[in-house]
C-alpha positions as CSV (number, residue, x, y, z in Angstrom):
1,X,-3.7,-25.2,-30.9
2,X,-2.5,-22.9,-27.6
3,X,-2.2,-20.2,-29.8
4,X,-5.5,-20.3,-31.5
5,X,-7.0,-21.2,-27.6
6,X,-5.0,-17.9,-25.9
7,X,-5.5,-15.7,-29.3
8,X,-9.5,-16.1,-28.7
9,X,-9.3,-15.6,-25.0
10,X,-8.0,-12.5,-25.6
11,X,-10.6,-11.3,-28.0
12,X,-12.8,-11.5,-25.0
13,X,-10.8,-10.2,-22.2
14,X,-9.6,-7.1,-24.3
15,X,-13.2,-6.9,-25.8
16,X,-15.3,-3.7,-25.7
17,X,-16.7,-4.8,-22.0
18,X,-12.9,-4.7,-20.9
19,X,-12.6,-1.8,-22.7
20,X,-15.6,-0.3,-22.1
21,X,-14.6,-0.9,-17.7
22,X,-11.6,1.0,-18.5
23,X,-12.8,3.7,-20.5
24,X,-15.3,4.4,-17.7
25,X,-13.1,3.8,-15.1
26,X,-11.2,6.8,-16.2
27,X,-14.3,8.9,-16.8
28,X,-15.3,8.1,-13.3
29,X,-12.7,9.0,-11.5
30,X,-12.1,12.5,-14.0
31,X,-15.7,13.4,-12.5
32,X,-15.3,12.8,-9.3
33,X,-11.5,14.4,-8.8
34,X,-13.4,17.2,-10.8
35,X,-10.5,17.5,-13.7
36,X,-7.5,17.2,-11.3
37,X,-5.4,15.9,-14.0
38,X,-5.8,19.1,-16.1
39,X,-6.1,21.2,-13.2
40,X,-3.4,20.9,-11.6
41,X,-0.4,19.5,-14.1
42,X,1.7,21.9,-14.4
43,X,2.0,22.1,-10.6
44,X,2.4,17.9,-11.0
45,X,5.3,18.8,-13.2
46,X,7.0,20.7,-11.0
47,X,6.7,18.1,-7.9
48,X,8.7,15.8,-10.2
49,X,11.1,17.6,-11.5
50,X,12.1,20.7,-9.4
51,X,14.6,20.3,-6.1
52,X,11.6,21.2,-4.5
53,X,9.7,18.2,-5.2
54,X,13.0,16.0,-4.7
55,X,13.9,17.4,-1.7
56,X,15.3,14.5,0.4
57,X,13.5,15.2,3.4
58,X,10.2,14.9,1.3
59,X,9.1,12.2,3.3
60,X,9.8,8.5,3.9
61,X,10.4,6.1,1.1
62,X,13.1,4.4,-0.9
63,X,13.9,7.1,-4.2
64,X,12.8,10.3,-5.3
65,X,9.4,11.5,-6.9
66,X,12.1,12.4,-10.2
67,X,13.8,8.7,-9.7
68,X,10.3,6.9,-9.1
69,X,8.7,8.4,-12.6
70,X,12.4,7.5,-14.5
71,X,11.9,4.2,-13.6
72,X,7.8,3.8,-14.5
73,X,8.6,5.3,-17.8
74,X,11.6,3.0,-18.4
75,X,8.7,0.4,-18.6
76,X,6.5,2.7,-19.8
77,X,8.4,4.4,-23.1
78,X,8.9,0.9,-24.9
79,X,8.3,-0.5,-28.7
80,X,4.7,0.2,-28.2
81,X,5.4,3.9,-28.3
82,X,6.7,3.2,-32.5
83,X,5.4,0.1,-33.2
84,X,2.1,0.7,-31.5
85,X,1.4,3.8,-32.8
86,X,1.7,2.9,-36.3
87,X,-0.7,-0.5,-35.5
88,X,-3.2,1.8,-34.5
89,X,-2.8,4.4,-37.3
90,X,-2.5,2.1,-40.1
91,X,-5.4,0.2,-38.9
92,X,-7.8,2.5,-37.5
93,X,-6.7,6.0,-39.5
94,X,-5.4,9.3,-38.5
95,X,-8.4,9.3,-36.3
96,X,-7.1,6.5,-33.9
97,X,-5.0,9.3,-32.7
98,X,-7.5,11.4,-31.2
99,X,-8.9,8.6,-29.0
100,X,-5.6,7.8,-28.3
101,X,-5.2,11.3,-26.3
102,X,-8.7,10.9,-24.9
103,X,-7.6,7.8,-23.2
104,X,-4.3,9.4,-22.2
105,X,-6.1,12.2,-20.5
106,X,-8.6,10.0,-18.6
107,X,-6.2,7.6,-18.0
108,X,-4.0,10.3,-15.9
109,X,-6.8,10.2,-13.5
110,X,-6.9,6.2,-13.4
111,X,-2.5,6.1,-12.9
112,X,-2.9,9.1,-10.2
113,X,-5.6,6.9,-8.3
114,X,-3.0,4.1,-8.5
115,X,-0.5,5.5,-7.2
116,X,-2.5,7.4,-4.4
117,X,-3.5,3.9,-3.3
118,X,0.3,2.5,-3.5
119,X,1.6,5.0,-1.3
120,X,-1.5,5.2,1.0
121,X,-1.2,0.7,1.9
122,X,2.4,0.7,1.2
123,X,4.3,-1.8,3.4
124,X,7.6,-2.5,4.2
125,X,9.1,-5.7,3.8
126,X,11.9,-7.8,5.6
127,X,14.5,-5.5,3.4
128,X,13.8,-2.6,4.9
129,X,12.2,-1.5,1.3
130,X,9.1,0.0,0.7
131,X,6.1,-2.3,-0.8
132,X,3.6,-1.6,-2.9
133,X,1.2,-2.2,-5.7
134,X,-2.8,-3.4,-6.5
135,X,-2.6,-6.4,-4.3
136,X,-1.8,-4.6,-1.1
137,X,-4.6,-1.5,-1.7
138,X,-7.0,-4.8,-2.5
139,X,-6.0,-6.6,0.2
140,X,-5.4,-3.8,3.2
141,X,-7.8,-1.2,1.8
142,X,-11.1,-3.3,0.8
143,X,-10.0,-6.6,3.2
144,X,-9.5,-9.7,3.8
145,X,-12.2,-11.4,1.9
146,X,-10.6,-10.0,-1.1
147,X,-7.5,-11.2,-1.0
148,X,-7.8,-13.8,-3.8
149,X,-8.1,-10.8,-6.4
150,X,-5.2,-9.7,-4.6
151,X,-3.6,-12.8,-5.6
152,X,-4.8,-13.3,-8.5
153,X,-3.0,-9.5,-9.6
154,X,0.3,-10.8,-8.5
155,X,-0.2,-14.2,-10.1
156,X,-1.1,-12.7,-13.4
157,X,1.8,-9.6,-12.6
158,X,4.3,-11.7,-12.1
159,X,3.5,-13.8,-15.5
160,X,3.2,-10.8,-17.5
161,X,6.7,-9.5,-16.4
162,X,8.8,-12.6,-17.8
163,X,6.7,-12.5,-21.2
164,X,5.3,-8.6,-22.4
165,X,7.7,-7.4,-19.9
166,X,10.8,-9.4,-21.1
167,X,11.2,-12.1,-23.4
168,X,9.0,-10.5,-26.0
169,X,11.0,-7.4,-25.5
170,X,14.4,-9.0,-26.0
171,X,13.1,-11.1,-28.9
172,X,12.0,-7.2,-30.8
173,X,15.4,-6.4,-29.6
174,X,16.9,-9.4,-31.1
175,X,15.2,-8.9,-34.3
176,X,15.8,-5.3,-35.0
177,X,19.8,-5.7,-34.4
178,X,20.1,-8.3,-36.8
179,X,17.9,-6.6,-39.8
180,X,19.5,-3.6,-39.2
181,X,23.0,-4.2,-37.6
182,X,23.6,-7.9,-38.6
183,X,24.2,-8.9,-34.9
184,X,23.4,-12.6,-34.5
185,X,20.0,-13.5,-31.9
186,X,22.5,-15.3,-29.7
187,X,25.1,-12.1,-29.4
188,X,22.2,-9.7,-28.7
189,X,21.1,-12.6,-26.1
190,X,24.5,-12.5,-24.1
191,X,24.7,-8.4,-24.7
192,X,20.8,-8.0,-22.7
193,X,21.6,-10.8,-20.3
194,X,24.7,-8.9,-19.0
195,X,23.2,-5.3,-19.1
196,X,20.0,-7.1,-17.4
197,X,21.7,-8.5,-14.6
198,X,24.6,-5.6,-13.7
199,X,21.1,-3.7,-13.4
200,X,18.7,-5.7,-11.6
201,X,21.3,-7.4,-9.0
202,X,22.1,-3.6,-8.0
203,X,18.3,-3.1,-6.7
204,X,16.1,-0.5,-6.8
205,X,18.8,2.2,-5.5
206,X,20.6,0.9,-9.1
207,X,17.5,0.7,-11.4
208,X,16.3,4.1,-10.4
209,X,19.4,6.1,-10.9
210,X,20.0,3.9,-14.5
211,X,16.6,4.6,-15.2
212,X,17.1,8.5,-14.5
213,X,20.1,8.4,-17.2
214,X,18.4,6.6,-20.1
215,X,15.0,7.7,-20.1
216,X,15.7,11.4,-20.8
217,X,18.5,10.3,-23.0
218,X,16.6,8.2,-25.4
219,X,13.3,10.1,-25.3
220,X,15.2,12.9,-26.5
221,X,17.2,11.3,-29.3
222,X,14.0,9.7,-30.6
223,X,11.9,12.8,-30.5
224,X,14.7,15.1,-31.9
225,X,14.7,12.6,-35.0
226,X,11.0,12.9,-35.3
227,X,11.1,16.9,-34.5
228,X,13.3,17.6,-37.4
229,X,10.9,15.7,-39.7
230,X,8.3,17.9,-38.7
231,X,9.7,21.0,-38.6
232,X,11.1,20.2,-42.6
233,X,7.5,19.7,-43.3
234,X,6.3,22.3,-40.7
235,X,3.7,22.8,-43.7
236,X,1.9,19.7,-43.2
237,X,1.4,19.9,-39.5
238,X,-1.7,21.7,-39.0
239,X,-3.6,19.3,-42.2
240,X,-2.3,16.9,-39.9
241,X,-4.1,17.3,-37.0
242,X,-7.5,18.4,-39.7
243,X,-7.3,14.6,-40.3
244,X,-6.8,13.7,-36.6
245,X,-10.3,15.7,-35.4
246,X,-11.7,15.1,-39.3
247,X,-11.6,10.9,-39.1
248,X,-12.1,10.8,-35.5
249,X,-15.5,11.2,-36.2
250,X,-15.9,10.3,-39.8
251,X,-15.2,7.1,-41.5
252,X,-12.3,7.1,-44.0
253,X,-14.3,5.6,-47.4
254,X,-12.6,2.5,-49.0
255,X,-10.2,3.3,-52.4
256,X,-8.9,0.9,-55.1
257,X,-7.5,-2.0,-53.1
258,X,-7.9,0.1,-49.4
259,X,-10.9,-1.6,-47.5
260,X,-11.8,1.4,-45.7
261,X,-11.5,2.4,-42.1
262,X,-14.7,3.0,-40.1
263,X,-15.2,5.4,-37.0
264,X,-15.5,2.1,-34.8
265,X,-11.9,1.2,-36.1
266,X,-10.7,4.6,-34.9
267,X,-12.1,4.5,-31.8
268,X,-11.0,0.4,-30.6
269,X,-7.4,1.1,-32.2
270,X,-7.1,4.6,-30.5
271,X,-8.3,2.9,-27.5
272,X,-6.3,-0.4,-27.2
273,X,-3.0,1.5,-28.5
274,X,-3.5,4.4,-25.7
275,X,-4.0,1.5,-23.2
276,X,-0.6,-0.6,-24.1
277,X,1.4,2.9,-24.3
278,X,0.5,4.5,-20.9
279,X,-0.2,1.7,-19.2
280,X,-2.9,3.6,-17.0
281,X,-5.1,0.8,-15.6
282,X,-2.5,-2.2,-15.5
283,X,-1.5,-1.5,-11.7
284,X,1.8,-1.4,-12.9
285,X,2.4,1.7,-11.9
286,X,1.3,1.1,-8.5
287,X,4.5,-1.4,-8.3
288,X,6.7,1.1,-8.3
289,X,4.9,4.4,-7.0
290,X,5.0,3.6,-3.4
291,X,9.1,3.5,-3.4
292,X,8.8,7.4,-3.5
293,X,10.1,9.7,-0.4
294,X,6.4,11.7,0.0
295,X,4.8,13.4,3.1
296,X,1.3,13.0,1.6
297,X,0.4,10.0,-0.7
298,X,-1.6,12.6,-3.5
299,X,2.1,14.5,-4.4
300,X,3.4,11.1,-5.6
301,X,0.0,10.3,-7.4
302,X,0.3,13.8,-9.1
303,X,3.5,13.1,-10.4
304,X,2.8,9.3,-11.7
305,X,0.0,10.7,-13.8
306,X,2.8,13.0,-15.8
307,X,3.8,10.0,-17.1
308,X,0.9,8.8,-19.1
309,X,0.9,12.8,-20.3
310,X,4.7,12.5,-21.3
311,X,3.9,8.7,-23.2
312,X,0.2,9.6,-24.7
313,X,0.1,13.4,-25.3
314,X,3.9,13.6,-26.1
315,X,5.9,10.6,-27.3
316,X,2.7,9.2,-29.1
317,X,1.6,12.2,-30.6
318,X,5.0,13.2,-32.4
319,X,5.6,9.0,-34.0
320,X,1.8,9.6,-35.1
321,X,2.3,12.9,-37.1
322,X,5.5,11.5,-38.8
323,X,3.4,8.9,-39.7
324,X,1.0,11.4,-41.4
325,X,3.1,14.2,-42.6
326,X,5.2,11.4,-44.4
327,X,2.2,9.6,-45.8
328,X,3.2,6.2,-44.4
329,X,0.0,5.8,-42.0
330,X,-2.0,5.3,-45.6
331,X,-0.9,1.8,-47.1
332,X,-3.1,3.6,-50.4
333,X,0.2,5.9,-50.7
334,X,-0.6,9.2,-48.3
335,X,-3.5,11.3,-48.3
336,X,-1.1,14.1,-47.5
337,X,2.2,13.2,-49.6
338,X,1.2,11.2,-51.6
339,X,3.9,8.8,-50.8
340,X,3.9,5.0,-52.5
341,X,5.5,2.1,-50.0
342,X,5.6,-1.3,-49.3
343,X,1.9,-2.4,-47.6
344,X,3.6,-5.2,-46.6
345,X,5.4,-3.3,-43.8
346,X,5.4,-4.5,-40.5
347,X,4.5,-1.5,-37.8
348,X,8.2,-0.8,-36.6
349,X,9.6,-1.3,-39.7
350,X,6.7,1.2,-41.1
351,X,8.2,3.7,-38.9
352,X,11.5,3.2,-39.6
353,X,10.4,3.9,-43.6
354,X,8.7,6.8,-42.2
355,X,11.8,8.5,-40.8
356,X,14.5,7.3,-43.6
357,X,11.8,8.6,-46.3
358,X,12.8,12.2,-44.9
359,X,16.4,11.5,-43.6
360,X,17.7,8.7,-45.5
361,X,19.3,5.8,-43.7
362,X,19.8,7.9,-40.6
363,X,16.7,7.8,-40.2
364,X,16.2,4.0,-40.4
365,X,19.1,4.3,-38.0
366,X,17.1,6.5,-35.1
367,X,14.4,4.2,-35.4
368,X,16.1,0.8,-34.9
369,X,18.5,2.5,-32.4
370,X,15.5,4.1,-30.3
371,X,13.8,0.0,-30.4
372,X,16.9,-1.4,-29.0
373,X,17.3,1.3,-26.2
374,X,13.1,1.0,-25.6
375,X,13.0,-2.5,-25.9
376,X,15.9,-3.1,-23.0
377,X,15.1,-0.2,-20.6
378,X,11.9,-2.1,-20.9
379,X,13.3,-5.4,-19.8
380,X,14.6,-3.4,-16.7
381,X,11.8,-1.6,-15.7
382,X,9.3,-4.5,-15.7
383,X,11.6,-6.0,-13.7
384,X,10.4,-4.2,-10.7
385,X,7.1,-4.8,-11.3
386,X,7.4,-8.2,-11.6
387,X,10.0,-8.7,-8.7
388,X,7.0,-7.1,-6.1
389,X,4.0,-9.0,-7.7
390,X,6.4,-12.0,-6.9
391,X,7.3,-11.1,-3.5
392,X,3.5,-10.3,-2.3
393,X,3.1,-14.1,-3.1
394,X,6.5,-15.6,-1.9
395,X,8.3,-12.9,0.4
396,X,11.3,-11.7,0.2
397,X,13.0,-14.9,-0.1
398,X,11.6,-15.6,-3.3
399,X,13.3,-12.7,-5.6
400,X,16.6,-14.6,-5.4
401,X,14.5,-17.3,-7.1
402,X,12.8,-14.7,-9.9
403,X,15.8,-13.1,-10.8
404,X,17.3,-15.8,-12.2
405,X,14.1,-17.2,-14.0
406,X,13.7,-13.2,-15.4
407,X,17.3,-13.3,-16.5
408,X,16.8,-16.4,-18.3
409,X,13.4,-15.5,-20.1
410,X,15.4,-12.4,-21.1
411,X,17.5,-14.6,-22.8
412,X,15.5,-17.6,-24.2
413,X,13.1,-14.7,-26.1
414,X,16.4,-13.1,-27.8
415,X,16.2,-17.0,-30.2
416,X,13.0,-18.0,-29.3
417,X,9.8,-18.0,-31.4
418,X,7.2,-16.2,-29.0
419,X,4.0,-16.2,-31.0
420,X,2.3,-17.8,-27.6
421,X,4.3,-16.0,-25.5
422,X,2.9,-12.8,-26.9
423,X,-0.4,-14.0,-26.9
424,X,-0.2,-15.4,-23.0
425,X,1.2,-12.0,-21.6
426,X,-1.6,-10.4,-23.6
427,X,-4.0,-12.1,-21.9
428,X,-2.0,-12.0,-18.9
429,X,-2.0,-8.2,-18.9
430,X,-5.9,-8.3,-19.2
431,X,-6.3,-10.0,-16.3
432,X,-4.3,-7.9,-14.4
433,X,-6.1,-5.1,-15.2
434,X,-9.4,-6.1,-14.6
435,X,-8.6,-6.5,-10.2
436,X,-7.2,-3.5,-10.0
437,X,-10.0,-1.7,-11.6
438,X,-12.1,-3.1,-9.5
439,X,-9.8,-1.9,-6.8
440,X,-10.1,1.4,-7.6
441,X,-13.8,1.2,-7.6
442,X,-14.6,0.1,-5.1
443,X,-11.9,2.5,-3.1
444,X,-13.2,5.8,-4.8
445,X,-14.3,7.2,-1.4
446,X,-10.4,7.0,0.1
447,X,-9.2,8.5,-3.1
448,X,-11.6,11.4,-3.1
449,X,-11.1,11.8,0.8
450,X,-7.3,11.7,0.6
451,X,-7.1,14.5,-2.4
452,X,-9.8,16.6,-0.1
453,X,-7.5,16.5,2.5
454,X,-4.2,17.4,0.4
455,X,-5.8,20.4,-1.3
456,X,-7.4,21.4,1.4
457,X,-4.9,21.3,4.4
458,X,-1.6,20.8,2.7
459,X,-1.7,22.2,-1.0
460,X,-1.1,25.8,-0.1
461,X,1.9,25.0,2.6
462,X,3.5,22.8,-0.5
463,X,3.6,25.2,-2.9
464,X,5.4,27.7,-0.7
């Protein structure tokens, strides 16, 4: 009965009028930062990672711009990044993909504006530890009178962390080491509970510099599986992407048993999958962005935003053309390859097929590897977010309190069956979004005024 109640509440909050907010959000604030995103990337790259942009006396804060993105895309780079992917491909064709980078590239203006605002209303608490996040732009940037959607972020923030963030992660986790490792639910339970707490109890000094080991370590042993199944069938890459521009504009017509997939399809599943991969419009990355050591609040913003180029454009891209160069995106059997397989597949599972249908079992073995890595570097990451949503409503005496609750969740969802759970931290996502959206709306003058002022009177002294 609470499923079938949260599962149609969530048809409405992640609707095409959420959607459609978020879609323009991001268009928005492309127009009026005139193309900053694509403008000015590569010298975004460079802030995060050169010994330039790390330089220790950068600024105040708590870690560096490098250590501040690790840890966003330890939250960032999760299941959704495989499992997503293929949702959104199998469901609204090679097409999906294409939306997918639209939203990624708008959505680099929406996370740059979020972290602009982090750093710019950053507080510190009773630690000595910087502060930062939706609620506190809402709060100290519109006023007062707002606080309640302040609240209301950190409510819904804090919720969100201990299900999508955690116990839905450990339960994937859970799942994939028994199918493919035989590890019983409770083992993998005791293994994340340990790894969860050595990390979290160490603090943000600890989860940064983790975060800076495992990200690059398993985005690179993912995407070197995934590179050597393109490259084998460098062939098929550029009929690839002719289906990618082809369906993202023409409907896919409906063969023997396959129902079809129209351009709307493409569009919602490119859409929705983009959104749960980068992230950009959660806040979430305003949770974390104002921990950076900066001198000027846009050099932090133009780093964040590389991260929803490194998940979208990147990560996303090369699980999406594995998925079409091996034919396993097309439940029909492959428009390119013409390979047969199970349509019963579930979407991680349909990229593990993907890979082993190239390399064999080591495939399979990238895949499930890559999930278990994703799925707890997850668990970390969120961590943060949820720790400050929770302290903005408690103080600082509260995260005592939350960490042992998050440890817990994070081991209650490695036996639990979270079918609710997933369905209540959708919805709890949702309405996270939706404040700080209307945070960044409504704060579009101090994000335009505060860029101005960077490229005008400190762009040119940076660079040097």
């Amino acid at each position: 009965m609470l499923l079938d109640i949260l599962n149609q509440v969530n048809a409405v909050l992640w609707g095409p009028p959420s959607l459609i907010l978020l879609f323009g959000t991001g268009i928005f604030l492309t127009f009026i930062l005139k193309g900053l995103q694509f403008r000015h990337l590569i010298y975004a790259f460079k802030l995060a990672f050169s010994k330039e942009g790390n330089n220790a006396n950068s600024g105040e804060g708590d870690i560096s711009n490098f250590k501040t993105l690790m840890t966003t895309l330890t939250a960032t780079i999760g299941i959704g990044n495989i499992a997503g992917v293929a949702t959104g491909v199998t469901v609204g064709g090679p097409g999906a993909i294409f939306w997918m980078w639209l939203v990624g590239l708008l959505g680099m203006a929406t996370k740059y504006a979020e972290a602009l605002l982090a750093m710019k209303y950053r507080v510190k608490n009773s630690n000595g530890e910087f502060s930062s996040g939706p609620m506190y732009y809402i709060e100290r940037g519109i006023g007062q009178k707002w606080k309640w959607l302040a609240v209301a972020f950190a409510i819904f923030g804090a919720f969100a962390a201990l299900g999508i963030g955690n116990s839905v992660q450990s339960n994937s986790v859970a799942d994939v080491a028994f199918k493919s490792f035989n590890v019983p639910h409770w083992v993998t339970g005791i293994v994340l509970v340990v790894f969860v707490s050595v990390i979290i109890y160490g603090g943000i000094q600890r989860i940064s510099t983790v975060s800076s080991i495992f990200v690059p370590m398993m985005a690179l042993f993912y995407m070197f599986g995934a590179l050597i199944i393109i490259v084998m069938n460098y062939s098929l890459i550029l009929p690839s992407f002719g289906l990618i521009f082809e369906y993202a504009f023409t409907p896919i017509a409906a063969v023997g048993g396959f129902a079809g997939i129209t351009v709307a399809q493409a569009i919602t599943n490119g859409v929705a999958r983009g959104i749960f991969s980068n992230e950009a419009g959660l806040g979430t990355a305003a949770l974390i962005a104002g921990a950076a050591k900066a001198d000027h609040p846009v050099k932090q913003a133009l780093v964040a935003m590389t991260g929803t180029f490194i998940v979208t454009i990147i990560v996303c891209t090369i699980t999406g053309l594995v998925l079409l160069i091996t034919g396993y995106w097309d439940q029909t059997g492959g428009i390119l390859s013409g390979v047969a397989h199970d349509p019963a597949l579930e979407a991680g599972a349909l990229t593990a097929a993907a890979f082993g249908s190239v390399l064999g079992v080591l495939g399979e073995y990238i895949v499930s590897i890559s999930i278990i890595l994703f799925g707890a570097t997850t668990i970390v990451g969120w961590y943060v977010y949820g720790e400050k949503c929770f302290e903005y409503l408690v103080s600082t005496r509260g995260i005592a309190v939350y960490r042992i609750i998050y440890i817990a969740a994070c081991g209650i969802g490695t036996v639990a069956n979270l079918g609710t759970v997933w369905a209540f931290a959708d919805a709890a996502n949702a309405l996270m979004m939706i404040p700080n959206l209307i945070g960044l709306l409504l704060l579009w003058k101090v994000i335009r005024s505060e860029t101005i002022d960077f490229f005008t009177n400190h762009y040119k002294l940076a660079k040097k």
